[in-house]
C-alpha positions in Angstrom: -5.6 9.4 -15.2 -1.9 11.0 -14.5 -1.8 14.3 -14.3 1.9 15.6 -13.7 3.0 18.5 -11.2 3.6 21.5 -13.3 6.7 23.0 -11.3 7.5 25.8 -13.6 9.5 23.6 -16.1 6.7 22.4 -18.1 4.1 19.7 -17.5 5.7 16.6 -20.0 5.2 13.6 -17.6 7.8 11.5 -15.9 9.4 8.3 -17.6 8.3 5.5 -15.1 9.3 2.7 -17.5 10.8 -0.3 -15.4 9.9 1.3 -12.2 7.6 -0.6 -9.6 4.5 0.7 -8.6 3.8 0.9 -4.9 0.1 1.2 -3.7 -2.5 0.8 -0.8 -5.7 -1.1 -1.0 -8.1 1.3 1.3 -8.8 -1.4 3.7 -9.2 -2.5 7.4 -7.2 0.3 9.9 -5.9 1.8 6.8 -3.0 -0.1 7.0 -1.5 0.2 3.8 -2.0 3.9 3.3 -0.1 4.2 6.8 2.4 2.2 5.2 2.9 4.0 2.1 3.1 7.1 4.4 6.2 5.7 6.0 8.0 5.0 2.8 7.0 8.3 1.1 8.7 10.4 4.4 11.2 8.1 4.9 13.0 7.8 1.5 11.8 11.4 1.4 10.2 11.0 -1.7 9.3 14.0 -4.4 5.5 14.7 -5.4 5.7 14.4 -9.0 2.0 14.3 -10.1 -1.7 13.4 -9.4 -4.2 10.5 -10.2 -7.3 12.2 -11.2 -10.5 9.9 -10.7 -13.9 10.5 -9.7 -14.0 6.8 -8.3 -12.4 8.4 -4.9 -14.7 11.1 -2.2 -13.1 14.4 -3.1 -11.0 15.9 -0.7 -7.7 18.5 0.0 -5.2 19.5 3.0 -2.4 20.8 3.8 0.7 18.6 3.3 1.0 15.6 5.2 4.8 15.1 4.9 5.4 19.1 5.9 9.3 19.6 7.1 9.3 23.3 7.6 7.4 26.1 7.1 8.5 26.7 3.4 6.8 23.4 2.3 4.0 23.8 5.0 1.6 25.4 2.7 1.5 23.1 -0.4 -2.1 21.0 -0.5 -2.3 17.7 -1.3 -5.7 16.1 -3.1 -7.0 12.7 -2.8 -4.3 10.6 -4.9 -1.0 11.8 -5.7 2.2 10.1 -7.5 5.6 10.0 -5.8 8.8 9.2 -7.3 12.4 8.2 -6.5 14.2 7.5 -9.6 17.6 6.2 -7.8 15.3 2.8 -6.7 13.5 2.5 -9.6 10.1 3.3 -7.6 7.1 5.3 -8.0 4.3 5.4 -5.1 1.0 6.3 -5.9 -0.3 7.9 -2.3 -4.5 7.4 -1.4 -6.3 9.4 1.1 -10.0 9.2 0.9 -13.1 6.1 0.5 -14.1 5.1 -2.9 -17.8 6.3 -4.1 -20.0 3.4 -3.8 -19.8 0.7 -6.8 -16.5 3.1 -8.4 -14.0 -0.1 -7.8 -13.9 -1.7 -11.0 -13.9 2.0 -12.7 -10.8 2.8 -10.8 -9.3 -0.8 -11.7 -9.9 0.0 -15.3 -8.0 3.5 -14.9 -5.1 2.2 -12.6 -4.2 -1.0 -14.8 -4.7 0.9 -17.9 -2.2 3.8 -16.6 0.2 0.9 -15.2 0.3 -0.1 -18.9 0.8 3.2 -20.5 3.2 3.9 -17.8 5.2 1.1 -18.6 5.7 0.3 -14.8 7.1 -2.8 -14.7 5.5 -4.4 -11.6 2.6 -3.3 -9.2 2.8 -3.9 -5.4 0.2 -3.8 -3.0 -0.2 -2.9 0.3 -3.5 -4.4 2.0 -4.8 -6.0 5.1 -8.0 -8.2 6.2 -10.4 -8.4 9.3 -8.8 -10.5 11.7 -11.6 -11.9 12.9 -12.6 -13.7 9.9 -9.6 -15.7 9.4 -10.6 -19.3 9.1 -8.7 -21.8 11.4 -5.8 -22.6 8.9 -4.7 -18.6 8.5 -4.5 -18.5 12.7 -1.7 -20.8 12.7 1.4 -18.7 12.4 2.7 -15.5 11.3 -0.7 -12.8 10.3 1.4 -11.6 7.3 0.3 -13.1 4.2 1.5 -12.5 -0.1 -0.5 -13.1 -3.2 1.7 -12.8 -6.8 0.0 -13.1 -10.0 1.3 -15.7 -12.6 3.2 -13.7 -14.6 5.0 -12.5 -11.6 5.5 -15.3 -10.1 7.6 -16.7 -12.3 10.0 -13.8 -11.8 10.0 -13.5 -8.2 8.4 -16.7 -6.4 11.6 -18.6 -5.8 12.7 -15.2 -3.6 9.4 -15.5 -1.5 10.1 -19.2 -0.6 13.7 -18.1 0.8 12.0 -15.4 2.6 10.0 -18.2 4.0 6.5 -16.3 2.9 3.2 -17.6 3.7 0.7 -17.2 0.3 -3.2 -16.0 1.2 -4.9 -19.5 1.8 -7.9 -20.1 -0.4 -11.1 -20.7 1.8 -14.3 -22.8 1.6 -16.6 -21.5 -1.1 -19.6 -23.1 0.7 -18.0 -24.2 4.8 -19.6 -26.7 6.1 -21.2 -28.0 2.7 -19.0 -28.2 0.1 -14.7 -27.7 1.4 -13.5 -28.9 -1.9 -14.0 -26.0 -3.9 -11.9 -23.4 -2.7 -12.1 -19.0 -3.4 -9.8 -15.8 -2.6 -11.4 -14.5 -0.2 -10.4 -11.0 1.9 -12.8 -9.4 4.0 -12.4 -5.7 4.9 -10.0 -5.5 1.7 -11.1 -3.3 -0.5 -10.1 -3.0 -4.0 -7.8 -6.1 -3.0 -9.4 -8.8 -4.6 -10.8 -7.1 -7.7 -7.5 -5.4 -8.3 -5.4 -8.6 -8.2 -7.8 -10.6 -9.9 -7.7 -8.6 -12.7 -4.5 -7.9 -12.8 -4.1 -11.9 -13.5 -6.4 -11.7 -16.5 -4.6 -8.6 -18.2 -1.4 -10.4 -17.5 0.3 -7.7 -14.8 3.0 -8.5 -12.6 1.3 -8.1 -9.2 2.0 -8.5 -6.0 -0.1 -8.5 -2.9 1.2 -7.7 0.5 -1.1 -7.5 3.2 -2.0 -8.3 6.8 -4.9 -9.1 9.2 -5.6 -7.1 12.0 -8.8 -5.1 13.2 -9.7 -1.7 13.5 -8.2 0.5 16.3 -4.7 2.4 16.5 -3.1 0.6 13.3 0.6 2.1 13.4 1.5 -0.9 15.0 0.4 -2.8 12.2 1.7 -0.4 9.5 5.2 -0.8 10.7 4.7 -4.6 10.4 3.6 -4.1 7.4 6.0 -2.0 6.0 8.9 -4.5 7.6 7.7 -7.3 5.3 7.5 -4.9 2.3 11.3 -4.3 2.7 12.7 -7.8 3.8 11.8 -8.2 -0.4 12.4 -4.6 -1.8 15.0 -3.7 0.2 14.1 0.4 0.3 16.3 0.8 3.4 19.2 -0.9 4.6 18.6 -3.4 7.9 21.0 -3.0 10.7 21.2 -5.7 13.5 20.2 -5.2 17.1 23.7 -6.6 18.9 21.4 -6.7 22.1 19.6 -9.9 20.5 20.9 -10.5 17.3 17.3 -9.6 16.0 16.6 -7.4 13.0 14.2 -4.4 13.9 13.6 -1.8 11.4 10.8 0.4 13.3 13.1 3.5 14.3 14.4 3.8 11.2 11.0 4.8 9.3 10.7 8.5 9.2 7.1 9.2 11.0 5.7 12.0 9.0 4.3 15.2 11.1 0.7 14.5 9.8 0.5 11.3 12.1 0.0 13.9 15.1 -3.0 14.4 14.5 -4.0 11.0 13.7 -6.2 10.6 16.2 -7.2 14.7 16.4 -6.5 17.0 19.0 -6.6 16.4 22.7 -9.6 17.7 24.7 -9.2 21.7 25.3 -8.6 22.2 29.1 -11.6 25.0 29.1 -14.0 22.0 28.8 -13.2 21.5 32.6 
C-alpha cells in the first residue's frame, strides 16, 4: 500500500490520475531497477512516498540519488514512489528480492493501488536469461515488448512504426508438441505473473524488457532505458553529426550510488 512522504505539509497523498506508472521486474542483472535508477536521477525526480509490503526482504540506506551533503543523510527503504507531475509520470523505485512464494501477494497490492491510483497505464521494465532464448528470439535485436489488450489498442500502431519486436511465444512441450505455444520468461521475475494479470483485470500494461545474463549490467540498463524513451520520450534525443546515429547514453544522469556498485576496491594494507 502507498504511504506518502510526510514533509511537514501534511500526509494527503498525491493525485496520480492519468499519470503512467513506471516499474522494474526484479530480474536477471537487475536490469530494470538500474534502469529506473537512470530515469529517477536523470529527470531528477522527487521522493513523494513509499510502497509498504511485506512481499519484499526488508531493508534501508542512505540515499542513492545523494547530490550534496544536505540531501546525503535522507534513507531510503525497500520501495519508494517518485513523481514528476510536468510528464505525467510517477516511478515506483525497488531495491530488494521478494520473500519466497510473496509474488502474487504483491501483484494483488500493486494492481489494486494502480486502480485506486487511477494511473492510467503501467510500464515495465524487465529482462530474461539470455541463454534460454529459443532459436527464433536470436535472430535480431535482444530487445523485446509485451502490451496487454486493452493497451494495445491505444498504443500498438506506435510500436509497429518504432519497428518493435513483441516477446515470441515458445513451445509448451519442444520437441513433442510446437503447436501449442506459452509466454515464457526465464529469470523474469514478477514479469509473467504481473502481465498476465494485468490482462485479466483489464490494465493497460506494457512490458519492456531485454535478454542478457548476469555480470556488469549497466550496459544493458542503458539499452534498456534507450528503448524506454524512443516511445515515452522522457528526454529529448540529439543526433551524433559524426554518424548521423542517435545515442542517448551521456545524457542519463548516473546517480552517485552506482560507485559502489560493485563495492569498494581492495584496501592497499592487504599487501
Amino acid at each position: 500500500m502507498f504511504i506518502p512522504c510526510d514533509r511537514g505539509g501534511g500526509s494527503a497523498a498525491p493525485d496520480f490520475k492519468g499519470f503512467t506508472l513506471l516499474m522494474p521486474a526484479v530480474s536477471v542483472g537487475n536490469v530494470g531497477q538500474l534502469a529506473i535508477d537512470l530515469v529517477i536521477s536523470t529527470l531528477d525526480m522527487t521522493k513523494v512516498g513509499y510502497f509498504y509490503t511485506d512481499c519484499l526482504v526488508p531493508m534501508v540506506g542512505n540515499n542513492p540519488y545523494t547530490t550534496a551533503e544536505e540531501n546525503s543523510v535522507e534513507l531510503s527503504i525497500n520501495a519508494e514512489v517518485y513523481s514528476l507531475p510536468s510528464k505525467k509520470l510517477v516511478v515506483l523505485q525497488i531495491r530488494s528480492p521478494f520473500i519466497k512464494n510473496k509474488y502474487r501477494p504483491f501483484c494483488e497490492t500493486l494492481l489494486s493501488w494502480v486502480k485506486s491510483s487511477k494511473c492510467a497505464r503501467v510500464v515495465l521494465l524487465s529482462s530474461s536469461h539470455a541463454y534460454q532464448r529459443d532459436d527464433e528470439q536470436l535472430l535480431g535485436t535482444p530487445l523485446r515488448y509485451l502490451l496487454t489488450p486493452d493497451l494495445e489498442k491505444a498504443v500498438g500502431g506506435r510500436m509497429k512504426e518504432l519497428n518493435w519486436k513483441e516477446m515470441e511465444k515458445v513451445a509448451a512441450y519442444p520437441g513433442i508438441n510446437d503447436t501449442d505455444k506459452v509466454l515464457h520468461i526465464p529469470g523474469g521475475g514478477i514479469t509473467k505473473l504481473l502481465f498476465t494479470e494485468s490482462c485479466s483485470e483489464g490494465i493497460q500494461m506494457a512490458v519492456l524488457l531485454k535478454f542478457c545474463s548476469e555480470g556488469d549490467n549497466i550496459p544493458d540498463a542503458f539499452v534498456l532505458v534507450n528503448y524506454l524513451n524512443e516511445w515515452l520520450q522522457l528526454i529529448k534525443s540529439e543526433v551524433s553529426t559524426s554518424n548521423n546515429s542517435t545515442d542517448l547514453s551521456s545524457q542519463w544522469k548516473i546517480p552517485s550510488s552506482w560507485r559502489l556498485l560493485f563495492g569498494n576496491g581492495l584496501p592497499p594494507a592487504l599487501f
